[in-house]
DSSP file (Angstrom, degrees, kcal/mol; ACC not computed):
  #  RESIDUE AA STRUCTURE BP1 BP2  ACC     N-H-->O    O-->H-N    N-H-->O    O-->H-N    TCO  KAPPA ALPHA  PHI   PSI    X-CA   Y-CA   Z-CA
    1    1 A X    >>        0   0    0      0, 0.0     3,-1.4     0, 0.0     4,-0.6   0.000 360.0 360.0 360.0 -35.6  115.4 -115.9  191.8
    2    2 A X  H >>  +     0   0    0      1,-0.3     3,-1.2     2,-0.2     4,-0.6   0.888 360.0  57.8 -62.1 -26.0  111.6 -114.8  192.6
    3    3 A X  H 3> S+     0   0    0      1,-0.2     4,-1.0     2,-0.2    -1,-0.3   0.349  92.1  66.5 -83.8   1.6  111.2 -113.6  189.5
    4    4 A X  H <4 S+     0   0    0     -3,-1.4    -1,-0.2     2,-0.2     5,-0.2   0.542  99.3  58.1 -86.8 -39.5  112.2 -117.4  188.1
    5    5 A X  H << S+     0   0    0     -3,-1.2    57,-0.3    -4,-0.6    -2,-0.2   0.997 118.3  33.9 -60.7 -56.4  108.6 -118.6  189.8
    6    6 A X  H  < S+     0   0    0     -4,-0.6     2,-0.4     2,-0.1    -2,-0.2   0.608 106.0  80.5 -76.4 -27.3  107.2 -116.0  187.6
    7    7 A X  S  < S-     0   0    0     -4,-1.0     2,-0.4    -5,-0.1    55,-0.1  -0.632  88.7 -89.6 -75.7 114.6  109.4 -116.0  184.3
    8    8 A X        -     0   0    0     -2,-0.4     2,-0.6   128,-0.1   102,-0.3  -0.237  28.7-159.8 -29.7  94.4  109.0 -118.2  182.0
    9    9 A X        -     0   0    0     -2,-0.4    51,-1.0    51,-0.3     2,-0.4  -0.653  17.2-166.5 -93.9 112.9  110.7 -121.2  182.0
   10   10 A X  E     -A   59   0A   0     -2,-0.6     2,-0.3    49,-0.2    49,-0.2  -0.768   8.0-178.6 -87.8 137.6  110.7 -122.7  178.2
   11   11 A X  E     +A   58   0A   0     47,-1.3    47,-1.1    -2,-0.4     2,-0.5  -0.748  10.5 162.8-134.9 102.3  111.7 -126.0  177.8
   12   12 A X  E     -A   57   0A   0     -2,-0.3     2,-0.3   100,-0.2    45,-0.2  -0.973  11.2-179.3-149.9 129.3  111.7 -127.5  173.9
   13   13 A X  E     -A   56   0A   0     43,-0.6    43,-1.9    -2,-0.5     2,-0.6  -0.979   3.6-174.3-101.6  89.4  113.3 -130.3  172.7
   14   14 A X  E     +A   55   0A   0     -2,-0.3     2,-0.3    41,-0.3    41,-0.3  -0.819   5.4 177.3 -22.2  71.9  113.1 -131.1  169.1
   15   15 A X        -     0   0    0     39,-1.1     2,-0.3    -2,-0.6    -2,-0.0  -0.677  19.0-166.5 -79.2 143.6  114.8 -134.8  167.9
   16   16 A X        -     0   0    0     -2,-0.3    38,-0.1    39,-0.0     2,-0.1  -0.839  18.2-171.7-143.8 126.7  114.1 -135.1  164.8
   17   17 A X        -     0   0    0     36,-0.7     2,-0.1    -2,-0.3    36,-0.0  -0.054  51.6 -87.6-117.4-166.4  114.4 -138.3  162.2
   18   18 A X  S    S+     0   0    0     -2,-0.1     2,-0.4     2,-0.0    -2,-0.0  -0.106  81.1 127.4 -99.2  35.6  114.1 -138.4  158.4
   19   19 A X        -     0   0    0     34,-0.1    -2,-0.0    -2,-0.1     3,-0.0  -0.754  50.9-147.3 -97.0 125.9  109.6 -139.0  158.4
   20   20 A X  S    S+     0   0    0     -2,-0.4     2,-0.4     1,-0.1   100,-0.3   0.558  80.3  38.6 -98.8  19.1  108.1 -136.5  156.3
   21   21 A X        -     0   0    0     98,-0.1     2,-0.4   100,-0.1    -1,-0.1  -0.995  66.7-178.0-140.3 137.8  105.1 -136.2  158.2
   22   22 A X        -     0   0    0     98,-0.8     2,-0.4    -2,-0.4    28,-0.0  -0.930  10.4-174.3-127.4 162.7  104.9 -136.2  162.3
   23   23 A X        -     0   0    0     -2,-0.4     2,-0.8    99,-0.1    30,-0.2  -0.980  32.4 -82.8-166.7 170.2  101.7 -135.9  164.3
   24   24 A X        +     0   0    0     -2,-0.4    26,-0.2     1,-0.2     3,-0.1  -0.492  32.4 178.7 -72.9  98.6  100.8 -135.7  167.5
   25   25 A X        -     0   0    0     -2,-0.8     2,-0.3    24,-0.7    25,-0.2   0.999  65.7  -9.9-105.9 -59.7  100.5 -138.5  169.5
   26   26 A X  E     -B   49   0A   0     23,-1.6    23,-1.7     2,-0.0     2,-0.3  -0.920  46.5-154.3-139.2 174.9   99.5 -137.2  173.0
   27   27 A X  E     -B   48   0A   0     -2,-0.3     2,-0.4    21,-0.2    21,-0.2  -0.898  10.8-154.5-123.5 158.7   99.1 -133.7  175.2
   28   28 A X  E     +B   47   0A   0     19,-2.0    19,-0.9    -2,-0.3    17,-0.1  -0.917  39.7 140.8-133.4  97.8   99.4 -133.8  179.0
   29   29 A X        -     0   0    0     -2,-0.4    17,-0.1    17,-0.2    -1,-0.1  -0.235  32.3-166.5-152.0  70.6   97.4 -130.8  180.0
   30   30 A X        +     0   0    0     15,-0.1     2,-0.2     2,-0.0    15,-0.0   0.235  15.1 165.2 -13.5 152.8   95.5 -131.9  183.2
   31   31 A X        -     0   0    0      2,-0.0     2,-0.3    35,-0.0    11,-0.2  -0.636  13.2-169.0-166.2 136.0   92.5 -129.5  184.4
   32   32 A X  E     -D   41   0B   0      9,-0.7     9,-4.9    -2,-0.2     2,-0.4  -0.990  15.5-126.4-125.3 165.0   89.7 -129.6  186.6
   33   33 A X  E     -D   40   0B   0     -2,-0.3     2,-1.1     7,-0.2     7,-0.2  -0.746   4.2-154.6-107.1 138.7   86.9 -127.9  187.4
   34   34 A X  E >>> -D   39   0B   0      5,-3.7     4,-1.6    -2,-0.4     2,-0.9  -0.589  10.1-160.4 -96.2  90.6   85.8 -126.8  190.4
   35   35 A X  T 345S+     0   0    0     -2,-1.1    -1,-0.1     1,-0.3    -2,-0.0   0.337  83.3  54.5 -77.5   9.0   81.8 -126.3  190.7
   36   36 A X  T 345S+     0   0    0     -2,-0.9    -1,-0.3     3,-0.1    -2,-0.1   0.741 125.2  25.4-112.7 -36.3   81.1 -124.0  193.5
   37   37 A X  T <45S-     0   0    0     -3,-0.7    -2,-0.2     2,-0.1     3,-0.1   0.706  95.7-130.6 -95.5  -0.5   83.5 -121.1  192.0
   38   38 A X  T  <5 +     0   0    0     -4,-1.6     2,-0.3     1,-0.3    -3,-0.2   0.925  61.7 142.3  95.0  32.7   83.4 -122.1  188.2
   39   39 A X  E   < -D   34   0B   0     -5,-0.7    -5,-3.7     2,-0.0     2,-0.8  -0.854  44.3-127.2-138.5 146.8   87.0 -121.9  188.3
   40   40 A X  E     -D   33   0B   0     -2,-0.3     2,-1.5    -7,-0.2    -7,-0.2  -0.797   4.3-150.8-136.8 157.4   89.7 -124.0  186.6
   41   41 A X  E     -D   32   0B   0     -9,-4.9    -9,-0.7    -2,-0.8     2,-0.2  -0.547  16.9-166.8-109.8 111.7   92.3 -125.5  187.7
   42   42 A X        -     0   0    0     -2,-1.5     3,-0.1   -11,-0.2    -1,-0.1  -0.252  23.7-132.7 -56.1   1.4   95.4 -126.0  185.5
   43   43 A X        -     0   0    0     -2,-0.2     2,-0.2     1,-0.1    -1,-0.0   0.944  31.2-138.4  49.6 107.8   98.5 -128.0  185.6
   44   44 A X  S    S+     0   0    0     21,-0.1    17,-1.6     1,-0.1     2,-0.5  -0.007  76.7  78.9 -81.2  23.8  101.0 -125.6  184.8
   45   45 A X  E     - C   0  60A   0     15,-0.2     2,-0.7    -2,-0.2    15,-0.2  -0.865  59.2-169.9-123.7 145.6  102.7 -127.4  182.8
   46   46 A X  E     + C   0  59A   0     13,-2.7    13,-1.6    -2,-0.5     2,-0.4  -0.798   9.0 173.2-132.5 128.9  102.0 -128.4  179.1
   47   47 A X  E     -BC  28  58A   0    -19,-0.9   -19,-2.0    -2,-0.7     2,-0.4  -0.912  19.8-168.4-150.7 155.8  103.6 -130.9  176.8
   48   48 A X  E     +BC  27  57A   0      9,-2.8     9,-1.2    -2,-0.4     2,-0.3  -0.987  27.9 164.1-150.4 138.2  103.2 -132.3  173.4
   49   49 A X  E     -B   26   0A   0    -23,-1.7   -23,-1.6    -2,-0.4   -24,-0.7  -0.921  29.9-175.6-159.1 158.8  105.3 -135.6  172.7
   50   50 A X      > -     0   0    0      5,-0.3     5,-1.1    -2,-0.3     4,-0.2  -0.407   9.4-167.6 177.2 100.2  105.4 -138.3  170.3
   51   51 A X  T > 5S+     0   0    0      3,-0.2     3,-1.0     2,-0.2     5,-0.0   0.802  85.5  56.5 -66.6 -35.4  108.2 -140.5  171.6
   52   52 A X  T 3 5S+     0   0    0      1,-0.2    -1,-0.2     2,-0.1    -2,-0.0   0.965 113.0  42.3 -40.0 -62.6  108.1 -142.7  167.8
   53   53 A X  T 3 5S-     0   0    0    -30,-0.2   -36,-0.7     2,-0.1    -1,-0.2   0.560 112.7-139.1 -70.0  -9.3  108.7 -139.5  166.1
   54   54 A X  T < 5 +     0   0    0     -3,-1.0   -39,-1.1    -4,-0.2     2,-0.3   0.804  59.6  98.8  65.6  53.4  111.3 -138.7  168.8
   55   55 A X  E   < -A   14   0A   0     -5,-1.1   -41,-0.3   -41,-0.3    -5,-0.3  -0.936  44.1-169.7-155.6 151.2  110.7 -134.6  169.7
   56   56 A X  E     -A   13   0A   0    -43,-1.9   -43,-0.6    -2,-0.3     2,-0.4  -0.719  19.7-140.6-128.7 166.4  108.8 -132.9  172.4
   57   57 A X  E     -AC  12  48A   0     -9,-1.2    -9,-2.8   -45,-0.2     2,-0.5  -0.955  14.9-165.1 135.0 106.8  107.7 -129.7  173.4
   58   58 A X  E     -AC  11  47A   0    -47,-1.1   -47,-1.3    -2,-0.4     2,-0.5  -0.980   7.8-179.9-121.7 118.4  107.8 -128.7  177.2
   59   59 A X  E     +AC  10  46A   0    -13,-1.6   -13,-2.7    -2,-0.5     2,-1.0  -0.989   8.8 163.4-111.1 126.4  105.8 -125.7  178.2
   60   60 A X  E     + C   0  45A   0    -51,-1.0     2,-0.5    -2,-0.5   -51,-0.3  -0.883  22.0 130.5-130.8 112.8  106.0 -124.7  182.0
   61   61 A X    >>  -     0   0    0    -17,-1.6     3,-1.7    -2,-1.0     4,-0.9  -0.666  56.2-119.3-162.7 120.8  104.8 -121.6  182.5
   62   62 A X  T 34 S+     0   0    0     -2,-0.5   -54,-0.1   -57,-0.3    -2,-0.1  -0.315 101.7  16.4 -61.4 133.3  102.1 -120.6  185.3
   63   63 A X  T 3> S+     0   0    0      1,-0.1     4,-2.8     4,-0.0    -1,-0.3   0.177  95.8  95.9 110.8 -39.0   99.5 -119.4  183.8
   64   64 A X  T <4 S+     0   0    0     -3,-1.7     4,-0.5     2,-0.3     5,-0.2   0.588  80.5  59.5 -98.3 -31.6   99.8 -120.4  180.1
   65   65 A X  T  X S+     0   0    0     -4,-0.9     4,-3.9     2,-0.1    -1,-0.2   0.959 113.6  40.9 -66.8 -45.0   97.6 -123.7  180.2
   66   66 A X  H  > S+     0   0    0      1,-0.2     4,-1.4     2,-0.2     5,-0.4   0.876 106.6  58.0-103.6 -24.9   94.5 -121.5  181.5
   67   67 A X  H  X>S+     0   0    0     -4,-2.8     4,-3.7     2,-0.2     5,-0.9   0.943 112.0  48.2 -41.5 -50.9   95.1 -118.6  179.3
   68   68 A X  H  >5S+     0   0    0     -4,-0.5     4,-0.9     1,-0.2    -2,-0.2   0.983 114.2  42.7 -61.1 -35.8   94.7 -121.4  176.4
   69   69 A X  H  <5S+     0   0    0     -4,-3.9     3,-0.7    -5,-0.2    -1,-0.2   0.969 128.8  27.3 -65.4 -61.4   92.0 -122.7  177.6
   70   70 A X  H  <5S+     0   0    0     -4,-1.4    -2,-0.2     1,-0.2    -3,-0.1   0.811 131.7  22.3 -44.8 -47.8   90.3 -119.4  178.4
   71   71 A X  H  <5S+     0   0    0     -4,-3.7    -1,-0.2    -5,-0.4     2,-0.2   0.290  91.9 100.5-118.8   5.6   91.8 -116.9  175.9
   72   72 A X  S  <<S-     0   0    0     -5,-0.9     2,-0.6    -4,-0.9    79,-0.1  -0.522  76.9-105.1-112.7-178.8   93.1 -118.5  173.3
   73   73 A X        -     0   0    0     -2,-0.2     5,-0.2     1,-0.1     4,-0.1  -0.867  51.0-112.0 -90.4 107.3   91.6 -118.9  169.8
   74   74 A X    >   -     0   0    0     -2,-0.6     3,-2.6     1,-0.2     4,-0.4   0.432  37.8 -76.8-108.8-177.4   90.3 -122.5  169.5
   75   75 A X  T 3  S+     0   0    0      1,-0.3    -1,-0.2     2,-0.1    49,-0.0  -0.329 115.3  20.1 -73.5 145.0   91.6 -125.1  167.4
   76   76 A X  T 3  S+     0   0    0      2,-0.4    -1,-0.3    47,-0.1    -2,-0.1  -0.152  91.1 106.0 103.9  -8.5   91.0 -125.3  163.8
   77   77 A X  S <  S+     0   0    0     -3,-2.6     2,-0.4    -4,-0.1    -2,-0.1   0.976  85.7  43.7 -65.2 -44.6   90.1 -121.2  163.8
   78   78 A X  S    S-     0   0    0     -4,-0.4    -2,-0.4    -5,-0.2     2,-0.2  -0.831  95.8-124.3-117.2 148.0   94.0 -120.5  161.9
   79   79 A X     >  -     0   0    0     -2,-0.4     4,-1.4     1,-0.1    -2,-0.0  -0.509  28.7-108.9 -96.0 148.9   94.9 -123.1  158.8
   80   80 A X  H  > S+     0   0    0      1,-0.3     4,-1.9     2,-0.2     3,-0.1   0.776 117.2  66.0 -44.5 -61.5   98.0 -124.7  159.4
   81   81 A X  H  > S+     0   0    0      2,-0.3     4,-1.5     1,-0.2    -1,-0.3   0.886 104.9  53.4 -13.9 -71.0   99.9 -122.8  156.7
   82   82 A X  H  > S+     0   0    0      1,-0.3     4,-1.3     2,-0.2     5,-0.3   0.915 107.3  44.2 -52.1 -54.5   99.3 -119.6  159.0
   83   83 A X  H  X S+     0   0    0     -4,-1.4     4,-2.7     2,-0.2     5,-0.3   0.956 118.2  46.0 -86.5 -39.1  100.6 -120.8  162.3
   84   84 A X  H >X S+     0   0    0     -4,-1.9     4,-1.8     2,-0.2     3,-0.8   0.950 108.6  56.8 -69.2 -61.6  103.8 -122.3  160.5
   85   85 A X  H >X S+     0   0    0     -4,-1.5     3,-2.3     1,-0.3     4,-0.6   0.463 121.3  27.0  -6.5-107.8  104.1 -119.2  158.6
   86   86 A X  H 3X S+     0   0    0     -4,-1.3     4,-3.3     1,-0.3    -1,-0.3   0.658 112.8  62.2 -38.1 -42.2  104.2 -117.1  162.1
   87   87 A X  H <X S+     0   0    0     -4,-2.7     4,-1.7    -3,-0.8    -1,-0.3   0.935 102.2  54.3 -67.0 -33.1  105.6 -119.7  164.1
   88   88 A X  H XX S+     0   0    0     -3,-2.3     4,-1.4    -4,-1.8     3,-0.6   0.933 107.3  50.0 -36.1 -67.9  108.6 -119.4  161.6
   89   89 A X  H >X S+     0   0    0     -4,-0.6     4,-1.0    -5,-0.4     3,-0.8   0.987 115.9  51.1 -36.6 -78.2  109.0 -115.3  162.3
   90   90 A X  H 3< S+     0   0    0     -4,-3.3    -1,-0.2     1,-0.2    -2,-0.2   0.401 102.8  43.1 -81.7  14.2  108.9 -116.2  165.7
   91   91 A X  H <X S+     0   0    0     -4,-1.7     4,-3.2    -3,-0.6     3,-0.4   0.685 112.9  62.5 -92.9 -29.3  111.3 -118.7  166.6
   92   92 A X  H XX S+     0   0    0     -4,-1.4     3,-1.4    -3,-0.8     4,-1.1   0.878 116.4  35.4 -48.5 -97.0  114.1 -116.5  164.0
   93   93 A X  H 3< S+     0   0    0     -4,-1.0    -1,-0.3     1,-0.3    -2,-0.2   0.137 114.7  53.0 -79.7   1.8  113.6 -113.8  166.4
   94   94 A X  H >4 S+     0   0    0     -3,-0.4     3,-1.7    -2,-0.2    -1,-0.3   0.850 116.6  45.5 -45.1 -69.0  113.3 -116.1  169.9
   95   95 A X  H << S+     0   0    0     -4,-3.2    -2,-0.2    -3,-1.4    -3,-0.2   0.764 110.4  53.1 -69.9 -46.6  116.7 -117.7  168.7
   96   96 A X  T 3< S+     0   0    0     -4,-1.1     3,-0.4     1,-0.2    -1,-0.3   0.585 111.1  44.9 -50.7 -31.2  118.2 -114.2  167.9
   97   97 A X  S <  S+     0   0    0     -3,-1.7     3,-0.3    -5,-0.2    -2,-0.2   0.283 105.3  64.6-117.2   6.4  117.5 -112.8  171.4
   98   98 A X  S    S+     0   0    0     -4,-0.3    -2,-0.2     1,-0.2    -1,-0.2   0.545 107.4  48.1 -91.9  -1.8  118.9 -116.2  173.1
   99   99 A X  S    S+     0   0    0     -3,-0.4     2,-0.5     1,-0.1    -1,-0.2   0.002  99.2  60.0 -94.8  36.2  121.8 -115.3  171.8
  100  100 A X     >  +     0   0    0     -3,-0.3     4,-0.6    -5,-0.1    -1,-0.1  -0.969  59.2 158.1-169.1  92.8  122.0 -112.1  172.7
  101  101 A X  T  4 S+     0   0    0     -2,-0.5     5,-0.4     2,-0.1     6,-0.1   0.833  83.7  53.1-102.5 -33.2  121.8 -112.2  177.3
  102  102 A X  T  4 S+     0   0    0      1,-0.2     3,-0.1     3,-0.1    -1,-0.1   0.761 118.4  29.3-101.0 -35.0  123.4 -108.8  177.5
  103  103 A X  T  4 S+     0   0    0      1,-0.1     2,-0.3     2,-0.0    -1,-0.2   0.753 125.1  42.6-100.3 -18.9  121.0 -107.0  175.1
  104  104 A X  S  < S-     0   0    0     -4,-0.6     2,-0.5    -7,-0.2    -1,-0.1  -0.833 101.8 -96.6-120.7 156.7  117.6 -109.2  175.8
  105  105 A X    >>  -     0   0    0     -2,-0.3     4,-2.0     1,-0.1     3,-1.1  -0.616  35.1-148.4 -72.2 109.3  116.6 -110.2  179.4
  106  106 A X  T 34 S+     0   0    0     -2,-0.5    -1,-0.1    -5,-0.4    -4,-0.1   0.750  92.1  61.1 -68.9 -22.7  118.1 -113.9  179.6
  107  107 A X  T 34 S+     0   0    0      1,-0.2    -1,-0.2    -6,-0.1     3,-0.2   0.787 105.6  52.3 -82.0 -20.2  115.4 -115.2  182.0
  108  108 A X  T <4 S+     0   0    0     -3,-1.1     2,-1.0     1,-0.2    -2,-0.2   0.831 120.7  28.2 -34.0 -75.0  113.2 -114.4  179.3
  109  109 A X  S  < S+     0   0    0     -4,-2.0    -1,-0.2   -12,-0.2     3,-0.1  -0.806  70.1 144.4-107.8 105.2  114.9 -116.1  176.8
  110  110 A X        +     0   0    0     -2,-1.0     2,-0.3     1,-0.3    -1,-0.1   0.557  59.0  52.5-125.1  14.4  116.8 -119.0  178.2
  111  111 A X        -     0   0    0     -3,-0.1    -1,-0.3   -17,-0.1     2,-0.2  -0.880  67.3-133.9-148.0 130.7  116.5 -121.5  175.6
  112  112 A X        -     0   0    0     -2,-0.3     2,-0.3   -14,-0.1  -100,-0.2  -0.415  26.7-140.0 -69.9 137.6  117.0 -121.9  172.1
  113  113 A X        -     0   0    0    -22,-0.2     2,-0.9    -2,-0.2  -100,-0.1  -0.759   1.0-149.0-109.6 155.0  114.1 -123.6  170.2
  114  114 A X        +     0   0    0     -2,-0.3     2,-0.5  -102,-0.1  -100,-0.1  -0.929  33.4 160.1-124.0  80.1  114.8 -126.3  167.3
  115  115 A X        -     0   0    0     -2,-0.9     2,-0.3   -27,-0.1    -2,-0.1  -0.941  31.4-142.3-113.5 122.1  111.8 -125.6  165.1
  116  116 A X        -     0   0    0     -2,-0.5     5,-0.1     1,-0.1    -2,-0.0  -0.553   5.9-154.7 -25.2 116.9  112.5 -127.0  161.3
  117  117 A X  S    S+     0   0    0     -2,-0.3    -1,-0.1     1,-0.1   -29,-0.1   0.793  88.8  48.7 -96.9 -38.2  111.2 -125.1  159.0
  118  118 A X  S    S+     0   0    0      2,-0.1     2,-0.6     0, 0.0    -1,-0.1   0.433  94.1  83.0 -79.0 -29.6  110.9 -128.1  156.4
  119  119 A X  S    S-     0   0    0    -98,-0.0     2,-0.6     2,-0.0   -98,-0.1  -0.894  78.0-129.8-117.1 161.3  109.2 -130.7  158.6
  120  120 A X        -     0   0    0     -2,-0.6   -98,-0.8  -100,-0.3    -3,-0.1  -0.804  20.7-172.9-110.1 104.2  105.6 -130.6  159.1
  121  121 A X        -     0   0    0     -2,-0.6     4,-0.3    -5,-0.1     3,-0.2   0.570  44.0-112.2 -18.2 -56.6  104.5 -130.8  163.0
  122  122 A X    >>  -     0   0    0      2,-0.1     4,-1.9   -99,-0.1     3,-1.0   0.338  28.5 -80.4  89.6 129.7  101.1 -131.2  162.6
  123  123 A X  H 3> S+     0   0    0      1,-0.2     4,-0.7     2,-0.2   -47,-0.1   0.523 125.2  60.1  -1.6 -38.1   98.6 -129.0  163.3
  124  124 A X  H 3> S+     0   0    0     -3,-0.2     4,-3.4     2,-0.1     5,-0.3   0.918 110.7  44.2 -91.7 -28.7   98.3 -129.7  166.9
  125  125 A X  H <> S+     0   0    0     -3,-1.0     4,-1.3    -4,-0.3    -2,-0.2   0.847 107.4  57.3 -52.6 -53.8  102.3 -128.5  167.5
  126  126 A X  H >X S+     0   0    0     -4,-1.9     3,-4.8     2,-0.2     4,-1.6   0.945 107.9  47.6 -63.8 -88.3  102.0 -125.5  165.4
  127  127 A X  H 3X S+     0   0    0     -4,-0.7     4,-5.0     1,-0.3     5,-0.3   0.688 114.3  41.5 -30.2 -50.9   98.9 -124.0  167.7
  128  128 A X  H 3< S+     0   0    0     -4,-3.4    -1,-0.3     2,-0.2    -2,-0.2   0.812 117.4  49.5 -77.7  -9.0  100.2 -124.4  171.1
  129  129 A X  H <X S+     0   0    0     -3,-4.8     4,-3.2    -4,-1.3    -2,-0.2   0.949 118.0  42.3 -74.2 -48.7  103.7 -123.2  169.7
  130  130 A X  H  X S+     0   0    0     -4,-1.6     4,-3.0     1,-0.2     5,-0.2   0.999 116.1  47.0 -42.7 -71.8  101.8 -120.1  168.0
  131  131 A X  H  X S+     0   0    0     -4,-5.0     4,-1.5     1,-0.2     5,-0.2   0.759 106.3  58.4 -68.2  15.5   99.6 -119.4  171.1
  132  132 A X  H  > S+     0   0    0     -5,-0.3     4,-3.8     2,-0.1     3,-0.4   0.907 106.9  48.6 -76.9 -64.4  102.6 -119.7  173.5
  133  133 A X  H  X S+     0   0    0     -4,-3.2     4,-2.9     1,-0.2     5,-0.4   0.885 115.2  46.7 -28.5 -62.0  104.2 -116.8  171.4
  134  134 A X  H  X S+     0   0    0     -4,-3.0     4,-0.8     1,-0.2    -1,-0.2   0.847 114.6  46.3 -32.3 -59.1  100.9 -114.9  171.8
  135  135 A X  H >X>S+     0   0    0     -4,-1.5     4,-2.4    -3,-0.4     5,-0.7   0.901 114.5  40.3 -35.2 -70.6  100.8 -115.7  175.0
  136  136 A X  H 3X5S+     0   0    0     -4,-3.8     4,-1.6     1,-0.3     6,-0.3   0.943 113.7  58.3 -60.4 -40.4  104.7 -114.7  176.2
  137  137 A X  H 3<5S+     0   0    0     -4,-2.9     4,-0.4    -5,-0.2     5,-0.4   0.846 118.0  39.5 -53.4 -37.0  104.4 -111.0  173.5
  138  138 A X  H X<5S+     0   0    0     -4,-0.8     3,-0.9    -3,-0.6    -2,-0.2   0.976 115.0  43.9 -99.8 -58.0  101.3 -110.3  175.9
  139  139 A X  H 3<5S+     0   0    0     -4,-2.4    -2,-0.2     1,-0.2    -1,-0.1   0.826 130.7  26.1 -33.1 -38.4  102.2 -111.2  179.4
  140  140 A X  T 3<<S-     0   0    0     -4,-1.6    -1,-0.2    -5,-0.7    -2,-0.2   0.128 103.9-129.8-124.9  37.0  105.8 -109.7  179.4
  141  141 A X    <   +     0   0    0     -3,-0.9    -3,-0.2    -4,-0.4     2,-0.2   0.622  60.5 142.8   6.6  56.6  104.7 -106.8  176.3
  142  142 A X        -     0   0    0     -5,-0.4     2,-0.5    -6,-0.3     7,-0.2  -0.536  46.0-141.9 -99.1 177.1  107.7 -107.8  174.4
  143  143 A X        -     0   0    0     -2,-0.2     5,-0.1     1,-0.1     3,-0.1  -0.979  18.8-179.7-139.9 127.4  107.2 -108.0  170.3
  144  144 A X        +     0   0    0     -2,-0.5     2,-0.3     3,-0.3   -51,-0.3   0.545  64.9  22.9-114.5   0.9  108.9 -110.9  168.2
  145  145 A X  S    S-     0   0    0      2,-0.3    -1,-0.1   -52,-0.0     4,-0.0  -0.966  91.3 -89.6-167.8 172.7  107.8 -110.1  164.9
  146  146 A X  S    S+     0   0    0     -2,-0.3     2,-0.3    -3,-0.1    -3,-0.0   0.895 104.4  86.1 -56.3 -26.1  106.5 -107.3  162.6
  147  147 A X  S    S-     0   0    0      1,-0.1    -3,-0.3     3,-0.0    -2,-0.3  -0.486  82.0-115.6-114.6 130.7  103.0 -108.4  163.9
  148  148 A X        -     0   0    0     -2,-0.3     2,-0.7     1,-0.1    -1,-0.1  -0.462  33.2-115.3 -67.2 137.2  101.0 -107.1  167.3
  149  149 A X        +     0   0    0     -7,-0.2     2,-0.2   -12,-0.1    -1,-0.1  -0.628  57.3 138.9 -73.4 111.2  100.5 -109.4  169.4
  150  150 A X              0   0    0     -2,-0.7   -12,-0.0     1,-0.1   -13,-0.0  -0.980 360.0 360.0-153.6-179.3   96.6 -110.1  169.9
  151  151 A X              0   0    0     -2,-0.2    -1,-0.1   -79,-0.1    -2,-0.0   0.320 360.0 360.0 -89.6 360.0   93.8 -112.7  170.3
C-alpha cells in the first residue's frame, strides 16, 4: 500500500464522438514558485480535458508535473507526426502489459489507456502523453518500445 503513494497511479479516460479534429481546451497544472529557494512547487496532478469533445486525460503521479516542467523537452521541439507515431508504440505495449498482472507489476500498469490511433488529439495531448511515457520508462527503468528511453 506505501508503494501506491509512490507508483504511479494513471488515470485516462478517452470519450470519443465522430469530430475529426479535437484540441485542447484547457490544462490544470498549478505551480508556484517559491523565491528564497528557487524551487517549484507542483500540483501533482495533471489533466488535459475538453468536456465538448468529451475525453480527458488524468495524470497523478508525484513528481511528473516538475519533471515536465524541468526535464522535459519543450513544446513544439518534436512535430506532431513524431509524438503520435511513438505515442502509438507505447500505448500497444502499456495495453499488452495491463493485461498481463501476473507477468508485469499491476500497480505499474493499472489502467488500460483508449488512445485512437485515427483521431487527431492535437498537439497539446500527444506531448504530455509522450513525455509521461518518457517519464514512467525512466523513473521505474521499464522499456515500452524498441526505443531508449531519453530526454
Amino acid at each position: 500500500m506505501k508503494n501506491l503513494i509512490y507508483i504511479m497511479a494513471v488515470c485516462v479516460f478517452f470519450a470519443f464522438n465522430c469530430n475529426s479534429t479535437k484540441q485542447v481546451a484547457s490544462i490544470n497544472d498549478e505551480h508556484t514558485v517559491d523565491e528564497r529557494t528557487e524551487t517549484i512547487k507542483v500540483n501533482d496532478t495533471v489533466k488535459i480535458a475538453n468536456e465538448e469533445l468529451e475525453y480527458e486525460i488524468i495524470i497523478i503521479d508525484p513528481g511528473f508535473a516538475t519533471w515536465l516542467l524541468t526535464n522535459a523537452r519543450p513544446e513544439g521541439f518534436y512535430s506532431q507526426q513524431y509524438l503520435e507515431t511513438r505515442n502509438k508504440i507505447y500505448v500497444i505495449e502499456w495495453n499488452q502489459r495491463v493485461q498481463q498482472p501476473f507477468r508485469f507489476n499491476p500497480n505499474l500498469y493499472e489502467l488500460r489507456i483508449d488512445y485512437e490511433p485515427h483521431i487527431d488529439y492535437g498537439y497539446e495531448v500527444n506531448y504530455k502523453l509522450y513525455n509521461y511515457f518518457i517519464y514512467f520508462q525512466m523513473r521505474f527503468n521499464q522499456r515500452l518500445g524498441p526505443f531508449i528511453p531519453r530526454i
